[in-house]
N, C-alpha and C positions, 0 to 999 in steps of 0.2 A: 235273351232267350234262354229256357232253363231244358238246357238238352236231355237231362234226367228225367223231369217229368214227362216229354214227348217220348224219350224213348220206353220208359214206364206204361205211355198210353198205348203204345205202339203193340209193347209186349202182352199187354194184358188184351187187346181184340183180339192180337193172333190167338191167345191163347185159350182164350172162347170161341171162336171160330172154330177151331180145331173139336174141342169138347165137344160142339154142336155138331160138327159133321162126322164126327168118330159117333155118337149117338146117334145119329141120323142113319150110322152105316150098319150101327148092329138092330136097328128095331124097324120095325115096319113104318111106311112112312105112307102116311094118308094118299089116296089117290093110287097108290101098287106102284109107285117111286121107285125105283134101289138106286142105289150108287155103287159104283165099280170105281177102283185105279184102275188107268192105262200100264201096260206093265213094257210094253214095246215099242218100235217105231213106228210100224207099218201103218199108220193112218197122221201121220205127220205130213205137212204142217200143221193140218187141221186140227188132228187133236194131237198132243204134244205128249212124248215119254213122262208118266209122274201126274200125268192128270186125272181130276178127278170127271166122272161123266154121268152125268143123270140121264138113266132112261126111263120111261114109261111104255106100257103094251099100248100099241094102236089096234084098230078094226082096218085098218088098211097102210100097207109098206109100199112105197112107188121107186123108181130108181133116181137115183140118187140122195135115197135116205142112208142116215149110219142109222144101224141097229147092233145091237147086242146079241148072242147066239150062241148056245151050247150050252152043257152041261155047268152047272152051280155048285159045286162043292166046295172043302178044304183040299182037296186035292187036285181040281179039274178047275182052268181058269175058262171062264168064257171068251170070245171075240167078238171086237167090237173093229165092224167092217162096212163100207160102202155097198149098198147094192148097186149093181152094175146091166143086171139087165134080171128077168121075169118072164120065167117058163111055162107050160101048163103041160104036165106027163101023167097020160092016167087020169084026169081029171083035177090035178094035185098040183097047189100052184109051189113052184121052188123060184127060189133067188137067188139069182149067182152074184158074188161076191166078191169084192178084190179090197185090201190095204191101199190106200190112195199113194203111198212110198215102196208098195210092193210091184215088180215088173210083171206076173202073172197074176188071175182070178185065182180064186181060193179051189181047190181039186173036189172038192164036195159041194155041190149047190144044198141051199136051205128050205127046210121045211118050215112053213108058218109055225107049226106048232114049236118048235124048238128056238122061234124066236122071243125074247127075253122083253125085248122093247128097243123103242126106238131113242136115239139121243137126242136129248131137248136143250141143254144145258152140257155144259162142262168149264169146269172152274183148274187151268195150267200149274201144274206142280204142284197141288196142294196133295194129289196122289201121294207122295213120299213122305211126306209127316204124317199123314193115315195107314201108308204100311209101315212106317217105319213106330209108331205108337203102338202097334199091337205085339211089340217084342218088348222085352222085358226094360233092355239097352236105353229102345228108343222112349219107351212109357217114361224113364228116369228124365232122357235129355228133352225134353218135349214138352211133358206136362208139370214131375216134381219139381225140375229146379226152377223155370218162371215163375211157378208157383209161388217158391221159395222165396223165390229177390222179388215178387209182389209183395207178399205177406211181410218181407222183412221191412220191406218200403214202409208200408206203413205202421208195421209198429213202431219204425222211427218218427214218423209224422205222431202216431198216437201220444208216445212218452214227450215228444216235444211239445206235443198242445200241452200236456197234462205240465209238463215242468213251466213252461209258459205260465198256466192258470194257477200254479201255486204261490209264485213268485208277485204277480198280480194280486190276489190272495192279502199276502204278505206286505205289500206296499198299502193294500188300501187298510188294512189294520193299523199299521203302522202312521196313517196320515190319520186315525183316528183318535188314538189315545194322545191325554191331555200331555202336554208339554209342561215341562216345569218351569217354573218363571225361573227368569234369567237372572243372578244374583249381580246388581249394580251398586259399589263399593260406593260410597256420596263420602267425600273428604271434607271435611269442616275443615277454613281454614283458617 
């Protein structure tokens, strides 16, 4: 079994995978998709610290849906919480919320409008090689050096085909050109 090339194949999905979902997480994604990392515990086991979580906007949130909620910046992270129960104040529907690891609902109920979407998807710890890609640190550990031990991979496969093919090459040359006859000494005796 040649552990080099598994662990070769190994590295190189991870390492698309990653490309794709780092791309996935900076451009719009058909359908109004986003992806968030989990950045806490408070919806654990469910969703796991370091994960990643795909929501979409619904036309309707019921309880026990996770959605997404709050403000979207670089500075403002959003939450991603269970609803727990559905209010009607003013005419205005709110959802109260709680961290399925957290011992109280959330101090603020939610407005529809400030919800983000709902989670459809979430894929465990890949959260941390998505945060950790967008720093300079992790960009190098993450993407350049696989990169690297791919790329170096197979320039070694490359030069070995090519030295392979030349030496081939060189044997079929060599079974081509005429041989000299063999000089056989005949003694008279």
């Amino acid at each position: 079994m040649d552990y080099k090339k598994i662990f070769s194949d190994i590295l190189a999905v991870f390492f698309v995978l990653v490309i794709l979902l780092l791309v996935a997480s900076l451009f719009p994604i058909p359908g109004n998709v986003k992806l968030f990392t989990v950045l806490s515990g408070s919806m654990e086991p469910a969703i796991r610290t370091g994960s990643v979580v795909a929501i979409k906007p619904a036309n309707e949130y019921g309880i026990g849906d996770i959605i997404t909620f709050g403000e979207i910046s670089r500075t403002s992270v959003p939450t991603t919480h269970r609803i727990k129960d559905i209010k009607i104040d003013n005419g205005k529907t709110l959802y109260i919320t709680k961290g399925d690891a957290n011992n109280a609902e959330d101090q603020s109920p939610v407005s529809k409008e400030s919800i983000s979407g709902k989670v459809f998807f979430t894929i465990p710890f890949l959260g941390y090689g998505l945060a950790a890609i967008r720093h300079p640190i992790g960009f190098l550990l993450i993407l350049i050096i696989p990169a690297g031990i791919i790329i170096y991979d197979q320039v070694k496969v490359i030069l070995s085909e090519t030295k392979k093919e030349k030496e081939d090459k060189k044997l079929e040359k060599e079974s081509k050109e005429p041989k000299e006859p063999e000089n056989k000494e005949i003694k008279n005796g």
